[in-house]
mmCIF file of the N, C-alpha and C atoms, coordinates in Angstrom:
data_MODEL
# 
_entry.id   MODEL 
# 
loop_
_atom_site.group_PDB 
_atom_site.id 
_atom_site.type_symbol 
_atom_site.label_atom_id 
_atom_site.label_alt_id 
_atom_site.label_comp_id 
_atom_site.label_asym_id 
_atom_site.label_entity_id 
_atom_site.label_seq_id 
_atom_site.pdbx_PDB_ins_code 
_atom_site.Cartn_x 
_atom_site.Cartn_y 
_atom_site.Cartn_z 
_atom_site.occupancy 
_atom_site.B_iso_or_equiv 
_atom_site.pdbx_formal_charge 
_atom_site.auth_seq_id 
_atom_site.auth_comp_id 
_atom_site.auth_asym_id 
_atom_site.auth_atom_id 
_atom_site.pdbx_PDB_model_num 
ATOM 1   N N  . UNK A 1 1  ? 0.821  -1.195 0.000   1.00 0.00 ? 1  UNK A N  1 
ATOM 2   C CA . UNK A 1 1  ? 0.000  0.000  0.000   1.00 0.00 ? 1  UNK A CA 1 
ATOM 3   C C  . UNK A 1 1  ? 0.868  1.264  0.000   1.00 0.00 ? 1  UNK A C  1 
ATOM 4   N N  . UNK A 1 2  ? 1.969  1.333  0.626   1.00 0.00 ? 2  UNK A N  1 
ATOM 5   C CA . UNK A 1 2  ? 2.707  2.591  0.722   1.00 0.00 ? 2  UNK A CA 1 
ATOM 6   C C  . UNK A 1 2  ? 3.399  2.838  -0.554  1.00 0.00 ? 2  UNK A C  1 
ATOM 7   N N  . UNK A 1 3  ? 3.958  1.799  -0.679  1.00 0.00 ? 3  UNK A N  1 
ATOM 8   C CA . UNK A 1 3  ? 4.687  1.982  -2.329  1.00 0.00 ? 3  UNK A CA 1 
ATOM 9   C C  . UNK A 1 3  ? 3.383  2.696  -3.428  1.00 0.00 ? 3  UNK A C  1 
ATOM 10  N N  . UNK A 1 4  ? 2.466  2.219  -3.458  1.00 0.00 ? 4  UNK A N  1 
ATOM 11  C CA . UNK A 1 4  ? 1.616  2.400  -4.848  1.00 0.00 ? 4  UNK A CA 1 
ATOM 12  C C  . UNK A 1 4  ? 0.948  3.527  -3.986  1.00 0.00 ? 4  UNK A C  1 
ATOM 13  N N  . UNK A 1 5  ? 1.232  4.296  -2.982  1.00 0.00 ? 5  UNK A N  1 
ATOM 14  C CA . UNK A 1 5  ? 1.139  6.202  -2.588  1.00 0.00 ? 5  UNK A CA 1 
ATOM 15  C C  . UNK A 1 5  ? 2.444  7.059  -2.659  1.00 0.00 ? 5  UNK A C  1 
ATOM 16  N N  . UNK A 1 6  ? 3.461  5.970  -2.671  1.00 0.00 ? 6  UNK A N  1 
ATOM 17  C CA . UNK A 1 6  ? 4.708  7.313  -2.426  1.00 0.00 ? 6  UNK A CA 1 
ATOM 18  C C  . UNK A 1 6  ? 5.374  7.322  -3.625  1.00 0.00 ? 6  UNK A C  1 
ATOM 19  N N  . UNK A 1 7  ? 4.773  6.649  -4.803  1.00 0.00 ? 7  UNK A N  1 
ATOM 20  C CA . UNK A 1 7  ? 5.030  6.979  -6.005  1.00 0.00 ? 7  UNK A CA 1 
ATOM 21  C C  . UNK A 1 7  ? 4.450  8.323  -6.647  1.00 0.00 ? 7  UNK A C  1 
ATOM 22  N N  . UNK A 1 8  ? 3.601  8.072  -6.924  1.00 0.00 ? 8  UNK A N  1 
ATOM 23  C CA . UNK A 1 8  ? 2.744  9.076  -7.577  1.00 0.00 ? 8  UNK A CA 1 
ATOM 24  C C  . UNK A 1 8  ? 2.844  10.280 -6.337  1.00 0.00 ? 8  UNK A C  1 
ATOM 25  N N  . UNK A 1 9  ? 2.997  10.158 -5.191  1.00 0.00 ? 9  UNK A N  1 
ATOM 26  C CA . UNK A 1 9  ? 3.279  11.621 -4.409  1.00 0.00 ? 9  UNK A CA 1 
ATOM 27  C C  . UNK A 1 9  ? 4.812  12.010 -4.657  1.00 0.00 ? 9  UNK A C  1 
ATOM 28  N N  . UNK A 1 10 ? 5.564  11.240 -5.011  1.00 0.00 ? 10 UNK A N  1 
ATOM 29  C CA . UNK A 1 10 ? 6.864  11.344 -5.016  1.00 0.00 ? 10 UNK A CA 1 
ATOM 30  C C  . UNK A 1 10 ? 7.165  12.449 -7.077  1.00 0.00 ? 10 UNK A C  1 
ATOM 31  N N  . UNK A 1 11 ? 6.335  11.891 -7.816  1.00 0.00 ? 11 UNK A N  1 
ATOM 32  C CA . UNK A 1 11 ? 6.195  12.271 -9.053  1.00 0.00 ? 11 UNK A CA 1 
ATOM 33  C C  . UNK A 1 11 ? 5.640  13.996 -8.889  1.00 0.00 ? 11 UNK A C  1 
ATOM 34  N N  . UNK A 1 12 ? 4.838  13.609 -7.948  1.00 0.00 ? 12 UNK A N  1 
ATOM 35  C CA . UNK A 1 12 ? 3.839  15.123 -7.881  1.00 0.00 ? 12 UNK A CA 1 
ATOM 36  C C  . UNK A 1 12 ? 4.630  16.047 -7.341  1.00 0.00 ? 12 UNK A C  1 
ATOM 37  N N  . UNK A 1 13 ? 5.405  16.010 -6.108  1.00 0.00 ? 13 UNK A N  1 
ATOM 38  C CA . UNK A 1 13 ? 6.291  16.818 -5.217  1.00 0.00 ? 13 UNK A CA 1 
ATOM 39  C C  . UNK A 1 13 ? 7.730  17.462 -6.401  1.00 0.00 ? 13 UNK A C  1 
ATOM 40  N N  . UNK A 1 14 ? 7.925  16.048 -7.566  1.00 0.00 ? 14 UNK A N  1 
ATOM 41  C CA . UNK A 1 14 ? 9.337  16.867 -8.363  1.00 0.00 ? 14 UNK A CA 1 
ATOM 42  C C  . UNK A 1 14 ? 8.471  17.869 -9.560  1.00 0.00 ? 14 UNK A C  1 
ATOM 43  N N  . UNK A 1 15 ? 7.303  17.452 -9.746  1.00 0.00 ? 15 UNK A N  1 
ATOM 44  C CA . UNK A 1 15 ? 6.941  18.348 -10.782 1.00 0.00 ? 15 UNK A CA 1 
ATOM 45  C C  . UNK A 1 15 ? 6.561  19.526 -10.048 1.00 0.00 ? 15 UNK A C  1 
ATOM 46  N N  . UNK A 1 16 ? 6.150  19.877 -8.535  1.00 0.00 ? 16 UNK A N  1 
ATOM 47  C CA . UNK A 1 16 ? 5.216  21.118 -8.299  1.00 0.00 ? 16 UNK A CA 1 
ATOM 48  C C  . UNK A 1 16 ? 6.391  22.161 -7.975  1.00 0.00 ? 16 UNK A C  1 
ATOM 49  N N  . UNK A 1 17 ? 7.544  21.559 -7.672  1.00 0.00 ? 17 UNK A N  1 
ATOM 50  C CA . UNK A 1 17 ? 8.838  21.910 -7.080  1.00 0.00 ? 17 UNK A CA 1 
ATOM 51  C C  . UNK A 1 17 ? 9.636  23.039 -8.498  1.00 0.00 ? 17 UNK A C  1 
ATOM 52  N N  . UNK A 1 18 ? 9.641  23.924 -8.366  1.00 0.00 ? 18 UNK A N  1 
ATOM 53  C CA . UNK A 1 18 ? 10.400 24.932 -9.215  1.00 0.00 ? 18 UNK A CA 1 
ATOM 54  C C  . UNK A 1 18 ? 10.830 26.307 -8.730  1.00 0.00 ? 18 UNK A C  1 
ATOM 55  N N  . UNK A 1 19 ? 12.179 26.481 -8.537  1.00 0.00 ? 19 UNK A N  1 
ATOM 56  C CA . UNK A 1 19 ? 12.497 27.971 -8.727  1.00 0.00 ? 19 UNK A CA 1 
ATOM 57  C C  . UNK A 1 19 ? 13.940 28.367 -9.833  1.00 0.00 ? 19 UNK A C  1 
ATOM 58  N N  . UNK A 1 20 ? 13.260 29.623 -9.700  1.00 0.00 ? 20 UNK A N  1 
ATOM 59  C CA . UNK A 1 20 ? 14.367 30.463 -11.086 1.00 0.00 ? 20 UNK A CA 1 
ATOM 60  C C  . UNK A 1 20 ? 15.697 31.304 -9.600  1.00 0.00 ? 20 UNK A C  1 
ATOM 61  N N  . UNK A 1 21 ? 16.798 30.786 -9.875  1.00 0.00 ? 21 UNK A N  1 
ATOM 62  C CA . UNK A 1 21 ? 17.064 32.099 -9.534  1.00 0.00 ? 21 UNK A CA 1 
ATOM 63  C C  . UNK A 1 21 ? 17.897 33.090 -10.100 1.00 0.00 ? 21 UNK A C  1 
ATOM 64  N N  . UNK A 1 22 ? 18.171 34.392 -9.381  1.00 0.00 ? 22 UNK A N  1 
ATOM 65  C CA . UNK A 1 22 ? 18.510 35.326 -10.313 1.00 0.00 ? 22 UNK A CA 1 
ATOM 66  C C  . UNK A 1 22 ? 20.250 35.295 -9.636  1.00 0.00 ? 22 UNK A C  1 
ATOM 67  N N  . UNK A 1 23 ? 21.315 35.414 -11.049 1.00 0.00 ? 23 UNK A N  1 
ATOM 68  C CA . UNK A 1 23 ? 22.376 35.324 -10.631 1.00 0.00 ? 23 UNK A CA 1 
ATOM 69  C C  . UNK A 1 23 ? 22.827 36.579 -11.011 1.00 0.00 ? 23 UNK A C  1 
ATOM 70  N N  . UNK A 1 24 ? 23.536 37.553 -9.717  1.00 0.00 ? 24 UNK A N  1 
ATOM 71  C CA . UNK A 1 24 ? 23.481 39.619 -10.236 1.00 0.00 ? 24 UNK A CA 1 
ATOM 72  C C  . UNK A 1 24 ? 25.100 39.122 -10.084 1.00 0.00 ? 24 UNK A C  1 
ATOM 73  N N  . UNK A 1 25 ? 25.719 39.734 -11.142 1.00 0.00 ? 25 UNK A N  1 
ATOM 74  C CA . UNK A 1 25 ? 27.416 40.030 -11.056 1.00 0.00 ? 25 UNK A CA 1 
ATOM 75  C C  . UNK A 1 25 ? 27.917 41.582 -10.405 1.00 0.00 ? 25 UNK A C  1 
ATOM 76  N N  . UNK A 1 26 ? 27.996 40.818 -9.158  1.00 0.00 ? 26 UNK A N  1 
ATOM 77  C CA . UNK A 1 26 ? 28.883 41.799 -8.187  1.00 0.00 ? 26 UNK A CA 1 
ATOM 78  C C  . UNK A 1 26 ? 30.080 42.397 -8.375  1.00 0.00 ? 26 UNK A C  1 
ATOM 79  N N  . UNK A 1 27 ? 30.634 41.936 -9.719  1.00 0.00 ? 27 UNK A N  1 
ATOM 80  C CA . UNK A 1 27 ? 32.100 42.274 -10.083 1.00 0.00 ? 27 UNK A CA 1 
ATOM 81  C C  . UNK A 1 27 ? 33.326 41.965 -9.292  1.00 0.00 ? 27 UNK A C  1 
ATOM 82  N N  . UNK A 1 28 ? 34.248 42.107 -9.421  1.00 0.00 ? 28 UNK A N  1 
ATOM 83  C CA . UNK A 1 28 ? 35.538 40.901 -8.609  1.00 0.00 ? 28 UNK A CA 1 
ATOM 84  C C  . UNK A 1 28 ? 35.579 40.058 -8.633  1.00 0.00 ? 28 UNK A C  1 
ATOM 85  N N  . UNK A 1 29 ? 34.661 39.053 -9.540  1.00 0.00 ? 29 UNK A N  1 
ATOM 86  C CA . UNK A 1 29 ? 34.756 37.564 -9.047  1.00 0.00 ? 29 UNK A CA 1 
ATOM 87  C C  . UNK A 1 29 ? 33.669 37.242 -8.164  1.00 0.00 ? 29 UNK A C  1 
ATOM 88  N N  . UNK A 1 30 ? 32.610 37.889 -8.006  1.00 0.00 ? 30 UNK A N  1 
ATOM 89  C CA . UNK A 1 30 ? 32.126 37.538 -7.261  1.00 0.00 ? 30 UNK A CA 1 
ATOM 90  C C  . UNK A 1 30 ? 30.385 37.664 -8.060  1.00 0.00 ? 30 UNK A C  1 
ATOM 91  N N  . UNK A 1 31 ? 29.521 36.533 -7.448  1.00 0.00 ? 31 UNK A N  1 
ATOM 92  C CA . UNK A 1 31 ? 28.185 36.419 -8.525  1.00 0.00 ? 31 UNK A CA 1 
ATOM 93  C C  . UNK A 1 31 ? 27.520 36.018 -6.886  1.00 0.00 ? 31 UNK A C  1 
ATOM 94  N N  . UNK A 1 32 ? 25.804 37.007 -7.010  1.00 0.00 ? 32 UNK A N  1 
ATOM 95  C CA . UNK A 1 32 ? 25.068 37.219 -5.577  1.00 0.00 ? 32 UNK A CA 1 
ATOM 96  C C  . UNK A 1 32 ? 24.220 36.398 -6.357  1.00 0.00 ? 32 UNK A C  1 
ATOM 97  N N  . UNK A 1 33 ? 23.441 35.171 -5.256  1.00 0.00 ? 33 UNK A N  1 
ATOM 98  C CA . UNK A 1 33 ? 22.095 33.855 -5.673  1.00 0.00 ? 33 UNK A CA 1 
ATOM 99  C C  . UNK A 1 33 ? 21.112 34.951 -5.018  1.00 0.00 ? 33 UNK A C  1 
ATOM 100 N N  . UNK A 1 34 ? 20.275 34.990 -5.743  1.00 0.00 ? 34 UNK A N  1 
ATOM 101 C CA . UNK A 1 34 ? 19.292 36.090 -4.921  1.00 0.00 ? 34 UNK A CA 1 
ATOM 102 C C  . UNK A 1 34 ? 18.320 34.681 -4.225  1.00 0.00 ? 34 UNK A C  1 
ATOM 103 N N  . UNK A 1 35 ? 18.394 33.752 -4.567  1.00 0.00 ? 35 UNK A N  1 
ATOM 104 C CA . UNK A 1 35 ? 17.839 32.633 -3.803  1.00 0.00 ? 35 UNK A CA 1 
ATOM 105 C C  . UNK A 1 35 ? 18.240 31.985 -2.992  1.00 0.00 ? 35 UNK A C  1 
ATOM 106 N N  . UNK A 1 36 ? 18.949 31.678 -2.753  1.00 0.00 ? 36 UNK A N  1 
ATOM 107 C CA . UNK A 1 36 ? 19.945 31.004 -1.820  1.00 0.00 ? 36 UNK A CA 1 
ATOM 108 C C  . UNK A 1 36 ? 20.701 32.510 -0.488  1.00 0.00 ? 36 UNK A C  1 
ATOM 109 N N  . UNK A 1 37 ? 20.380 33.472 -0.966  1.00 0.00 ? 37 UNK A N  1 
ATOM 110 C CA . UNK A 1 37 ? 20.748 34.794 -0.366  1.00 0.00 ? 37 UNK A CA 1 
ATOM 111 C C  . UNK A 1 37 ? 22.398 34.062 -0.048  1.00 0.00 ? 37 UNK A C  1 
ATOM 112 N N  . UNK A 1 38 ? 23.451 34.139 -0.681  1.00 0.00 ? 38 UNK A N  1 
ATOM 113 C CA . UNK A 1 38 ? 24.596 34.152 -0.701  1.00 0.00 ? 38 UNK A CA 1 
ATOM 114 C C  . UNK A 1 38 ? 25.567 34.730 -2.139  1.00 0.00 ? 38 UNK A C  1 
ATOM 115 N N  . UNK A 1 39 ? 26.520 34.807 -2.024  1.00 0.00 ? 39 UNK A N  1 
ATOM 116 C CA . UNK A 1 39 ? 27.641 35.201 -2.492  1.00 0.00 ? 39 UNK A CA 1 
ATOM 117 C C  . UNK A 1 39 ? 28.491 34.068 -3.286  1.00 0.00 ? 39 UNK A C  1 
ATOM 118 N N  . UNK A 1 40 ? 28.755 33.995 -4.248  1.00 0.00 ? 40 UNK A N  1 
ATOM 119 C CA . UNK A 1 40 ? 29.682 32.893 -4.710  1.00 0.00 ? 40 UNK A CA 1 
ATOM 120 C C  . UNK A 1 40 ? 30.771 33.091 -5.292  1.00 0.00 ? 40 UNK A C  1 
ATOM 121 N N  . UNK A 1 41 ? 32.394 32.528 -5.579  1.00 0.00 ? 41 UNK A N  1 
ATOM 122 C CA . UNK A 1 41 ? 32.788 33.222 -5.647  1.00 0.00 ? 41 UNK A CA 1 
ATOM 123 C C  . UNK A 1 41 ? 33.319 32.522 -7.539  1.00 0.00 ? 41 UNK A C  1 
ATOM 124 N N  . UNK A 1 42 ? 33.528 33.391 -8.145  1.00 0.00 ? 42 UNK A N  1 
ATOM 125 C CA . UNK A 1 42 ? 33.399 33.158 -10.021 1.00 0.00 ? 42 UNK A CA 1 
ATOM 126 C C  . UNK A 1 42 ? 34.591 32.203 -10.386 1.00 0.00 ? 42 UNK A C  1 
ATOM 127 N N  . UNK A 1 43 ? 35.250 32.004 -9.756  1.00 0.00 ? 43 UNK A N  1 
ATOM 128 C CA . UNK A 1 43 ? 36.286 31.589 -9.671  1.00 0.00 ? 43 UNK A CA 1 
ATOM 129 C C  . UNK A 1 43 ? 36.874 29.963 -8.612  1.00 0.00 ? 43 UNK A C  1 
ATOM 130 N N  . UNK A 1 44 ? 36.658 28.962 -9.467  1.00 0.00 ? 44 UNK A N  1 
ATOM 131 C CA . UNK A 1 44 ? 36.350 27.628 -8.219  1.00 0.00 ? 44 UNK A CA 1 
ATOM 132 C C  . UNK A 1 44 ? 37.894 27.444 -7.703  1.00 0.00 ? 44 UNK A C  1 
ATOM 133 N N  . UNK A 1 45 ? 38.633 27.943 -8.890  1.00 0.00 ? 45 UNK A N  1 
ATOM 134 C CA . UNK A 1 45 ? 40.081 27.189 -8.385  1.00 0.00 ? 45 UNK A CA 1 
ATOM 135 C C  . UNK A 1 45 ? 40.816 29.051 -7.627  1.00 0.00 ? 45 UNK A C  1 
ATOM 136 N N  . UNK A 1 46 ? 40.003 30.334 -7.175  1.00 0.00 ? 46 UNK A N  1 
ATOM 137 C CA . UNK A 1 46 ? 40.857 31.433 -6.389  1.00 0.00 ? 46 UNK A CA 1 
ATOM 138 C C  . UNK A 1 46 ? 41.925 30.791 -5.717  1.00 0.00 ? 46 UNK A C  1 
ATOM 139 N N  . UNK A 1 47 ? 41.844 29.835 -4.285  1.00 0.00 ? 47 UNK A N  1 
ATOM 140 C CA . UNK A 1 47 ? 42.405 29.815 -3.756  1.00 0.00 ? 47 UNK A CA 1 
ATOM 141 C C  . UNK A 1 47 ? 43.923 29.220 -4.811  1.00 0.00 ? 47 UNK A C  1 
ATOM 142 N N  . UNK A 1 48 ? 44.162 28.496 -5.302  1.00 0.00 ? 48 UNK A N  1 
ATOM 143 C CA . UNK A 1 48 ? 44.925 28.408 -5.974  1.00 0.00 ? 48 UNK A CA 1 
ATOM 144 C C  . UNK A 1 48 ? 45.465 29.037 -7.072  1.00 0.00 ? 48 UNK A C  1 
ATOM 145 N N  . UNK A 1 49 ? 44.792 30.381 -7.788  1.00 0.00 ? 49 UNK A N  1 
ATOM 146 C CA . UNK A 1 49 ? 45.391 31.065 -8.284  1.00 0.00 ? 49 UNK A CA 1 
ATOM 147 C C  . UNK A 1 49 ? 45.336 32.317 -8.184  1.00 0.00 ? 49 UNK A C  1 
ATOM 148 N N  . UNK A 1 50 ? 45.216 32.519 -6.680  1.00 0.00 ? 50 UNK A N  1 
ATOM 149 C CA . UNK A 1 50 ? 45.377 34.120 -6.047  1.00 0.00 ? 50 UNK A CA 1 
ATOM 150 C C  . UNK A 1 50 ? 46.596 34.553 -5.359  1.00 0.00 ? 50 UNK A C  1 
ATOM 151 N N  . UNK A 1 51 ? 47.066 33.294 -6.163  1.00 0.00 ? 51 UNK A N  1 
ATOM 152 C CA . UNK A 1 51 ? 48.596 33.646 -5.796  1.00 0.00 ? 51 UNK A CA 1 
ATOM 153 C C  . UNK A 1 51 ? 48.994 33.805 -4.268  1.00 0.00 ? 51 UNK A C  1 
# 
């Protein structure tokens, strides 16, 4: 019984599930998630080439 409900709820939950978010270039290397409300930084390998 649980299987033949947590299918079709499991189908329903990935389709109702959506967001956009907006990625603003802060300049320096640096890109703001307006969704996640953080900072990222443009650059994966800085620490290694910031000398």
């Amino acid at each position: 019984m649980f299987r033949v409900l947590f299918l079709p709820a499991l189908c329903l939950a990935m389709l109702s599930v959506s967001t956009t978010a907006a990625l603003h270039d802060r300049g320096n290397g640096l890109i703001y998630d307006d969704v996640l409300d953080i900072t990222w930084l443009q650059d994966a390998n800085y620490a290694l080439t910031s000398g």
